[in-house]
N, C-alpha and C positions, 0 to 999 in steps of 0.2 A: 821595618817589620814590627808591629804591635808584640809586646811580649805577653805572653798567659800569665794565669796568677801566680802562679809558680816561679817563672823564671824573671817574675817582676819583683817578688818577697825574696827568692835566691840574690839577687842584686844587692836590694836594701843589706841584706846579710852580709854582703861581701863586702859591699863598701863601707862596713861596720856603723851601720846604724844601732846605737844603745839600744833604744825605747822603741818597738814598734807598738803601735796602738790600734786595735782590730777592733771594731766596732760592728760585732754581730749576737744575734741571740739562737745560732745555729752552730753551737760548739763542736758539733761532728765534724762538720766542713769543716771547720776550726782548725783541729786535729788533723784532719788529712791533708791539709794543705800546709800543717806543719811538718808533718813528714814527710811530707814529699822533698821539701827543703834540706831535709835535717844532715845530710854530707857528713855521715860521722860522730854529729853532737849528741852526746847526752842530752834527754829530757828533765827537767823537774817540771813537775807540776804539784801548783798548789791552788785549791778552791774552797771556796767559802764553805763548804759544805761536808765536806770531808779533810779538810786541811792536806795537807802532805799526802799525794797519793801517787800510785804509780801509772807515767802517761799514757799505758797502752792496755791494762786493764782496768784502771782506776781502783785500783783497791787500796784500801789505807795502810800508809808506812810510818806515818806518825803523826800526832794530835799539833804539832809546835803549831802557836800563831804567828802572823805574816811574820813579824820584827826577828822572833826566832828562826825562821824558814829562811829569810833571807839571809840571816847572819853566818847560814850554814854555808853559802856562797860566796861570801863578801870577803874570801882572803887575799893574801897576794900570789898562790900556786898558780901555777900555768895548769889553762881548763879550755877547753871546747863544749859551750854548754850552751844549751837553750831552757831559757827558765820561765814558764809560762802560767802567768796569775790569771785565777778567772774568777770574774764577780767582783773584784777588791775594790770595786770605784768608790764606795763608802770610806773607806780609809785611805786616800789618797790626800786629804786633807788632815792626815796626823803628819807632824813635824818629824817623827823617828824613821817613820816608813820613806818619808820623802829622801831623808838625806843618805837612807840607808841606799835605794834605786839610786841616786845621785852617785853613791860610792862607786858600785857595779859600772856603772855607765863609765864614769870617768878610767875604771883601770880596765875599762876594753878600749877607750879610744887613748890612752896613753902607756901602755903596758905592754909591752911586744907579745910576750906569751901566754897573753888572756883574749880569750875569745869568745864573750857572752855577749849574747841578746836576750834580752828580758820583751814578753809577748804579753800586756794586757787585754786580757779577751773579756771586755764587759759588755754589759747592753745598753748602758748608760757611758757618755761622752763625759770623762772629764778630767782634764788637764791641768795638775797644779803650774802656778805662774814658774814656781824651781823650776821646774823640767821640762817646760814647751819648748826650748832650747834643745832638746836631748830625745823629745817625742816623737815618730813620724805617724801619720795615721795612714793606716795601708785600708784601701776597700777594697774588700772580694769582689770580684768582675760581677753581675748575674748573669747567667746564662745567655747566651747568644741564640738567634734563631736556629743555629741547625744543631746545636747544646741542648732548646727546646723537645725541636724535632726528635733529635734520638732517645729524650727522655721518653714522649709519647708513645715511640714507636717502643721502645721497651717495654711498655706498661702494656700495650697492646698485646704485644707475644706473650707476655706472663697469661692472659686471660685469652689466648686464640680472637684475637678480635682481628678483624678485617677493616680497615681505615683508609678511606680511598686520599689522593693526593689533595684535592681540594680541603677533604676536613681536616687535615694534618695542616696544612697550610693557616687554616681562619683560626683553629684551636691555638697554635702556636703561638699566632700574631696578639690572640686574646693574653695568654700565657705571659704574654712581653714584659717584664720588669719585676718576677715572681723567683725565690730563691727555686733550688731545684728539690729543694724538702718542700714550701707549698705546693708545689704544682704539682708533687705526688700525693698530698692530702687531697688538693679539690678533685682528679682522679679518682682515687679512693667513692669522695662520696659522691660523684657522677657513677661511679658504677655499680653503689651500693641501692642508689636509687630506682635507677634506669635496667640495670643487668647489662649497660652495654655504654659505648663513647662517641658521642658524634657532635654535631654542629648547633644541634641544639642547647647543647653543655655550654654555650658562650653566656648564657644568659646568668647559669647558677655561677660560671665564673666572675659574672661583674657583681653577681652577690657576696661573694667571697671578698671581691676588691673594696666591697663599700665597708668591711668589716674594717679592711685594712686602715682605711682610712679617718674611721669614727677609733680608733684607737691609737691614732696619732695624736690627735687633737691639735695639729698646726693648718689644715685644711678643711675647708667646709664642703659640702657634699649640696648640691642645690638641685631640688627638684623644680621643672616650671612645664607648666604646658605650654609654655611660649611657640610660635613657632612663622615661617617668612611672613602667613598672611597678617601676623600681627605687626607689623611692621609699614609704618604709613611710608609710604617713598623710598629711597636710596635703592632706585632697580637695579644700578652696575653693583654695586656691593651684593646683592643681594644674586645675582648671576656670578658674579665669583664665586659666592660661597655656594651656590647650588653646583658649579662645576668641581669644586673641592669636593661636596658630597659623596660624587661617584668614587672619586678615589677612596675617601674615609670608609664606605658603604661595603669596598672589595680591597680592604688591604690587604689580604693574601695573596690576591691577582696580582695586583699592583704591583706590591713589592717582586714577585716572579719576574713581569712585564718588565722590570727595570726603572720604577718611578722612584725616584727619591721621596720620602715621606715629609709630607709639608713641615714647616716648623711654623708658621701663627700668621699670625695678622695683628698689625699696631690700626689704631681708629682713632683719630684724632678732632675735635671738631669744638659745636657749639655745645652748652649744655642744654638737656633734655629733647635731646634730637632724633634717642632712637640706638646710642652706644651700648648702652647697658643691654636692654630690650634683643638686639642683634647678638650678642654675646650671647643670652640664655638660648637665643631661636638658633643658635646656632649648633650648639648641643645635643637639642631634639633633632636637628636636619640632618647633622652626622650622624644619628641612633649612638651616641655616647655618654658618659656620665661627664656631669661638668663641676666643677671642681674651684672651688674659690680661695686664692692666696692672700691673705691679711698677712704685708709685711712686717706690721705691729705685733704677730702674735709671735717671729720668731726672734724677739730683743729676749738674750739672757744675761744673767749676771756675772756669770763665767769667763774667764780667758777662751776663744774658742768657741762657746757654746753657742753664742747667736748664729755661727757657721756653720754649727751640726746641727743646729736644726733647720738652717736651708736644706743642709743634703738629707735631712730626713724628710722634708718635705718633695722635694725635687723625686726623692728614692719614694717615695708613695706617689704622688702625682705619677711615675713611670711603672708603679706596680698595677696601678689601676689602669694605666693607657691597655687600649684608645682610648684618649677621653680631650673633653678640652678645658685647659686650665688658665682660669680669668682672672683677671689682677686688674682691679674698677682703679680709676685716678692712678693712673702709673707715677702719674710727676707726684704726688705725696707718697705713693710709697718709697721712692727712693730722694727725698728732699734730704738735702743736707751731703751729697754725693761730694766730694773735692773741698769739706771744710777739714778743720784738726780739732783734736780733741775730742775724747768721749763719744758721746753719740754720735759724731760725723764722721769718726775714723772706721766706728762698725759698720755704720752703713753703707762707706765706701767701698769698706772688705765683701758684704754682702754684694754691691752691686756687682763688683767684679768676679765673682763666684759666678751669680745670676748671670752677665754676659757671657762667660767663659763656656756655662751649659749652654746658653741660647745658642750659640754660635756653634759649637761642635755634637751638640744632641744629635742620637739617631734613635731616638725611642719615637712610638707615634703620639708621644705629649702635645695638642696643638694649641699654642699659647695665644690667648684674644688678650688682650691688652687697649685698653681705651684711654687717652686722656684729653678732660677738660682743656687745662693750658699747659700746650705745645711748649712756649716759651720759658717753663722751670723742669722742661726733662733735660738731662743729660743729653747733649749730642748724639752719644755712641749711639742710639737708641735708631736714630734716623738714618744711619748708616745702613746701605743695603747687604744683605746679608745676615741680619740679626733678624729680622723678620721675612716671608715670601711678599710681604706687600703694607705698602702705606696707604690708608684714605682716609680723607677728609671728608666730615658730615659737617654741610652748612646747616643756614634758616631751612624748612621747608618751603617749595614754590608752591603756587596757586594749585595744583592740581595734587600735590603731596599731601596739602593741608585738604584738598579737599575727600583726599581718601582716609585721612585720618580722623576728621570728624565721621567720615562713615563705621572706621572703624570702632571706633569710642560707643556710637551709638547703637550701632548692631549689636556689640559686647553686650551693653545691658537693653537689650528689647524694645531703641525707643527712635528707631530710625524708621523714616515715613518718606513715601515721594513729596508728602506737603511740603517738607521743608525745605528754603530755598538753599540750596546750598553758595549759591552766584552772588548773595548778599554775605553768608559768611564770613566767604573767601576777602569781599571787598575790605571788611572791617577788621581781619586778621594778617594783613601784612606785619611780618616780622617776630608773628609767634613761634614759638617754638610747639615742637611734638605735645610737651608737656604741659604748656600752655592750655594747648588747645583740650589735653586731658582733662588740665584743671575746670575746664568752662564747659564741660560737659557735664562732669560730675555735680558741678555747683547746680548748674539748671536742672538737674533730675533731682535733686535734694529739695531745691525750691518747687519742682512738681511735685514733689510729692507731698508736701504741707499742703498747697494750694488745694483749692477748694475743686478745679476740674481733671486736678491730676495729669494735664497733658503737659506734654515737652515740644514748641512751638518756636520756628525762627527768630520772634519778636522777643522772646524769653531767653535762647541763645545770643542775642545781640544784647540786649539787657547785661547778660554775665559778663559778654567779650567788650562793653563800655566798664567794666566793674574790674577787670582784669587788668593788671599793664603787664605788659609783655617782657620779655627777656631782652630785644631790643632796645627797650625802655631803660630797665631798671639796671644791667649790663653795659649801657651804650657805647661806654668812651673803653670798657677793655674786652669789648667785640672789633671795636677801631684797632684796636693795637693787637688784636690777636688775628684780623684780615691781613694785616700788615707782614705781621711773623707768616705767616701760610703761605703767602706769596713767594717767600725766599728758598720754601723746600718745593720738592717732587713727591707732592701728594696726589694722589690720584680722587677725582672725585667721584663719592659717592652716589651723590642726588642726579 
C-alpha cells in the first residue's frame, strides 16, 4: 500500500532522519503537513524574514541570526523537537551554519534522548557536499485525480455552481501536475472572467501552464503549425499516432474507461526523414502543448543540482500535461551514460532518474523521443516498457518522395500538373525528406532570379544533379546503422 505524504515524512521522522530537505515554494502546505507529523514535537521556526518566530502564528520571538538560532538547540538536553529553516539556502554555504546542522544531526543519530529533525523548506535546491550524507529530500506528492476532483468540487459549492461529471472529469485531467494552491488560483480567475466553471477553462488552464513553464527556464515551449499532412510518407506511424489521438483528444473518458495513459514513443531512423517534423505534428494532432527537453540546459555545478533540475523539469513538463515532451537526438543527450568521472557520472545519475520516471510515470506527459544513431543509445532505452512503441524511419520509397516533393511545392505555390513528377522520382533514389526539401528550395530560389520566374522539371533535375544525397554523403554509416536496425524490434514506419 502507497503511503500519503504524511505517513511517508512520519517514517522519515521515525527512522531518524537528521536533515529533511522540502523543496517547495508553498509554505502553507509546508506547515501543515508538518503538523500533521508533529507527535509531540515542539516546533522552532526560523525564516529569513522574520527570523525566530512562532510556528503557528508566525509572530516574532526574536531577532537572533541563523548561527544564533541554532546554537539555541545544539545542546546535549534530551528534546523532541522539530526545527524548521525556511529560505536559509543562501547560507548553506557558510562554514558555521554547516557544522553547526552537522552537530544537531549527529546527536539525534547518536544521542539516545535527542530527537531533532531539522526541515529545510527553501525554493531553491541546495546541498552542501558536508551534509548530503545527513540530507533526505522529501517531495510533497501533487494531488491525485480524485485530490483534484474534490478540490473542484469544493470550489463549486463555495460559488453554487453545477458541474456535470464530464467537466469535472476533462478539468481535473487538465489540472494534472498543479499544486492544490494553483489550481485554486486558475479557479479563481476562470470565475472572475467567465462568472462561472466549465470545459471551456481548459484552454485559460494551458495558458496558466505556459507561464509555468517560461519560468523555469529548463524547458522550451514550441509553437508549429506542423501537422500529419505535412508529413511526406511513414502512413503506419502516422495511423498510430492518429489512433493515440483519440485517446489524448478524451482523456477524461479514457481514463474512466480504464486506459492506461500512453507513456511516448522512441523514433529511431535515418536523418532528415521526417523525425523531428512528426514530433511537432504530433502536438497539434493531440491538441497539446509540446514541450522541448535540452538535456544541456540541466548540467549544474552543485552536488545534486543537475538532478533538481531534472525533477524540476519532469515536475513542469507534469504541470503542464497533457502535453508532449520531446527530447531531439536522445543518443547525445544522454552520451557519456556508464563512463566515471565528472561529466559521466552525472549523466549516468540523470539517466537513471529519467528511466526510473519513464518507467513508473502515471502523469499524461507523452514522451517523443527521436534518434539519429541507434547504436550510441543506451540499451535500456529499447527495452519494452520504457516506451508504448519502437519505429523505424528508413530512406523514403518512390511514392513517399513523391508526395513530398508535392508537399514542398504546394507549401510554397509552385506545384503544377506540368511537372513530371515520374522523372523526379527516377533521379531521387536515396534522398532523404530533407534532401528532397533542400532541391526544392534551391530551385524556387533560382526561379526567382531567372528571368521567367517558373519552377519547371528540368530546373528540379538541374538542383537534384547539384544535390548529393544523404545516401551519398552518409553511405558507409547508413551500412552500419541498417546493420544495427536489423538486431532490434523496430516496427516500420514507411
Amino acid at each position: 500500500m502507497e503511503l500519503n505524504a504524511t505517513q511517508k515524512l512520519a517514517s522519515y521522522i521515525d527512522a531518524l532522519r537528521p536533515i529533511i530537505y522540502i523543496h517547495s515554494f508553498d509554505f502553507q502546505a509546508v506547515d501543515t503537513l508538518i503538523a500533521s507529523a508533529r507527535k509531540g514535537f515542539d516546533i522552532y521556526e526560523y525564516n529569513e524574514a522574520n527570523k525566530y518566530v512562532d510556528f503557528v502564528t508566525k509572530a516574532p520571538k526574536n531577532a537572533y541570526g541563523l548561527n544564533d538560532f541554532l546554537a539555541l538547540l545544539d545542546d546535549n538536553e534530551a528534546k523532541k523537537a522539530f526545527i524548521v529553516l525556511k529560505d536559509v539556502h543562501h547560507q548553506l554555504t557558510n562554514p558555521e551554519i554547516i557544522a553547526r546542522l552537522k552537530s544537531i544531526a549527529l546527536k539525534t543519530i547518536y544521542q539516545a534522548d535527542v530527537y531533532v529533525t531539522v526541515f529545510l523548506v527553501n525554493t531553491t535546491l541546495v546541498i552542501p557536499p558536508e551534509l548530503e550524507a545527513m540530507i533526505t529530500v522529501f517531495d510533497i506528492p501533487l494531488p491525485n485525480h480524485a485530490d483534484i476532483l474534490a478540490t473542484i468540487q469544493d470550489y463549486a459549492r463555495g460559488f453554487k455552481l453545477a458541474l456535470s461529471e464530464t467537466v469535472l472529469n476533462e478539468l481535473a485531467v487538465s489540472f494534472k501536475g498543479l499544486s492544490d494552491f494553483e489550481i485554486r488560483q486558475i479557479l479563481n480567475l476562470a470565475y472572475q472572467e467567465s462568472g462561472t466553471i466549465d470545459g471551456n477553462d481548459k484552454q485559460l488552464i494551458l495558458n496558466e501552464k505556459e507561464q509555468i513553464i517560461k519560468k523555469s527556464g529548463l524547458l522550451e515551449i514550441i509553437h508549429v503549425d506542423a501537422n500529419l499532412g505535412s508529413v511526406g510518407g511513414l502512413e503506419k506511424l502516422k495511423d498510430y499516432l492518429t489512433a493515440k489521438a483519440k485517446i489524448f483528444n478524451h482523456l477524461g473518458e479514457a481514463k474512466k474507461f480504464g486506459i492506461d495513459l500512453p507513456k511516448g514513443l522512441l523514433i529511431v531512423g535515418m536523418p532528415g526523414c521526417g523525425k523531428s517534423l512528426t514530433a511537432k505534428a504530433t502536438a497539434n494532432l493531440f491538441a497539446v502543448p509540446l514541450l522541448r527537453l535540452d538535456i544541456g540546459k540541466l548540467m549544474g555545478k552543485y552536488v545534486g543540482e543537475s538532478e533538481d533540475n531534472l525533477r524540476k523539469a519532469i515536475k513542469t513538463a507534469e504541470a503542464v500535461s497533457p502535453c508532449v515532451l520531446w527530447i531531439d537526438e536522445l543518443e547525445k543527450a544522454f552520451a557519456g551514460v556508464g563512463g566515471t568521472g565528472g561529466g559521466s557520472d552525472i549523466t549516468t545519475r540523470l539517466f537513471g532518474n529519467f528511466l526510473t520516471w519513464l518507467q513508473e510515470k502515471e502523469s499524461s506527459v507523452y514522451v517523443l523521443a527521436t534518434s539519429n544513431d541507434v547504436s550510441q543509445l543506451p540499451p535500456e532505452f529499447l527495452r519494452k516498457g520504457r516506451f508504448d512503441e519502437l519505429f523505424l524511419v528508413e530512406l523514403p520509397n518512390a511514392e513517399e518522395r513523391r508526395r513530398i516533393f508535392e508537399i514542398h511545392l504546394k507549401k510554397r505555390g509552385k506545384f503544377s500538373q506540368a511537372i513530371d513528377t515520374i522523372k523526379l522520382l527516377k533521379e531521387t533514389d536515396g534522398f532523404s525528406g530533407a534532401d528532397i526539401e533542400a532541391v526544392v528550395k534551391e530551385t524556387i530560389e533560382a526561379a526567382f532570379v531567372s528571368d521567367d520566374k517558373t519552377v519547371t522539371t528540368e530546373k528540379l533535375l538541374e538542383a537534384i544533379r547539384e544535390t548529393k544525397s544523404i545516401s551519398v554523403t552518409l553511405k558507409d554509416k547508413i551500412e552500419d546503422l541498417k546493420v544495427i536496425f536489423k538486431k532490434f524490434d523496430f516496427k516500420a514506419a514507411n
